[in-house]
C-alpha positions as CSV (number, residue, x, y, z in Angstrom):
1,X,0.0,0.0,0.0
2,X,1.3,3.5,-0.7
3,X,1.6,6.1,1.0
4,X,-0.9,8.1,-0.3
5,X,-3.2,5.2,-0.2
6,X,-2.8,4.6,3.7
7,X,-3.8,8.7,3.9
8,X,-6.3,8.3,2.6
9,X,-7.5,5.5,4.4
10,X,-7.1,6.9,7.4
11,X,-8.7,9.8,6.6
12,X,-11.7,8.3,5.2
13,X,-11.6,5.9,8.1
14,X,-11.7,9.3,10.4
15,X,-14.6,10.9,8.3
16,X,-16.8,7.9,8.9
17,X,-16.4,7.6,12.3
18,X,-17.3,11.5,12.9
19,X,-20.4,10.3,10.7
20,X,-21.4,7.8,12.9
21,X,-20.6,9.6,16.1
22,X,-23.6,10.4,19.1
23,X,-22.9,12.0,21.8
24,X,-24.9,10.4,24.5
25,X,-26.3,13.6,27.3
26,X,-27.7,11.0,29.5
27,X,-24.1,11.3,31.8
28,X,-23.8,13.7,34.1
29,X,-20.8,13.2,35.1
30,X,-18.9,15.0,31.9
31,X,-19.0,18.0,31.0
32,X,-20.7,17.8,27.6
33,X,-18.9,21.1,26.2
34,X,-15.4,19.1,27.0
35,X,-16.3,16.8,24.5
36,X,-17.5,18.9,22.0
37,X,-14.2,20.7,22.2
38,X,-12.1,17.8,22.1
39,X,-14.1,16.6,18.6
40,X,-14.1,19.6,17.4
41,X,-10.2,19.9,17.6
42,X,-9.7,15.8,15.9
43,X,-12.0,17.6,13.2
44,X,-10.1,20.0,12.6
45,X,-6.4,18.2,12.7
46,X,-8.4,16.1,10.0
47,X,-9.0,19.2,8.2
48,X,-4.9,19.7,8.1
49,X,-4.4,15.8,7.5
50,X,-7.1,16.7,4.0
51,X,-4.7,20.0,3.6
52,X,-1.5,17.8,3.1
53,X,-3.1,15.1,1.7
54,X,-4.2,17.6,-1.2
55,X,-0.8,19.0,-1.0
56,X,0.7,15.4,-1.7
57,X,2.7,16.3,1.6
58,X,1.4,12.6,2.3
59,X,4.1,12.1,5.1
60,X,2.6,15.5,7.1
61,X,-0.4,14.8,6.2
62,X,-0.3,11.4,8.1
63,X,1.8,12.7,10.9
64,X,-0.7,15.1,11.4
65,X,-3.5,12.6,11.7
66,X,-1.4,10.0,13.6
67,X,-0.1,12.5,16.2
68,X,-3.0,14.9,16.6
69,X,-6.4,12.7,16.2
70,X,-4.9,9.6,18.1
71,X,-4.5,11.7,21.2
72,X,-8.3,13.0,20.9
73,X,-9.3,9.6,20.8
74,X,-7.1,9.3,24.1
75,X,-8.7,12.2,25.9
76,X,-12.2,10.6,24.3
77,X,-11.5,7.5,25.4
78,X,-10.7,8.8,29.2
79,X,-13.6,11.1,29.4
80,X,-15.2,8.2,28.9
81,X,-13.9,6.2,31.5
82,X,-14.4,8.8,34.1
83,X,-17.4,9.1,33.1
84,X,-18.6,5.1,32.8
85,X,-16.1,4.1,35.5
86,X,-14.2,0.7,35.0
């Protein structure tokens, strides 16, 4: 697989999941507006992955992605957790 190929992937792979994405308001123990923030900063480091990618800066563009939506999955993912506990 190419390089510009696995971008691409992973970017469409991103764009899906913030197309399938609900954000339940049933848990009060989150602060809903964290979340928000936190998705809305993946989208827009997808935004700068789609840049490069158009660029055919394919290595920034998947840095970009790698580095920068993988740790708002992290934060997501531990939100979460506080949230759902163990």
């Amino acid at each position: 697989m190419s390089l510009e190929e696995l971008v691409s992937k992973y970017i469409n792979s991103a764009e899906h999941v913030f197309c399938e994405l609900k954000i339940a308001d049933a848990c009060t123990n989150v602060d809903l507006s964290g979340i928000m923030k936190v998705v809305e900063f993946a989208k827009a480091y997808l935004k700068d992955a789609k840049y490069y990618r158009n660029q055919k800066r394919f290595g920034v563009s998947l840095a970009s992605r790698a580095r920068k939506c993988d740790g708002k999955d992290l934060a997501l993912f531990l939100l979460c957790y506080k949230a759902l506990g163990p």
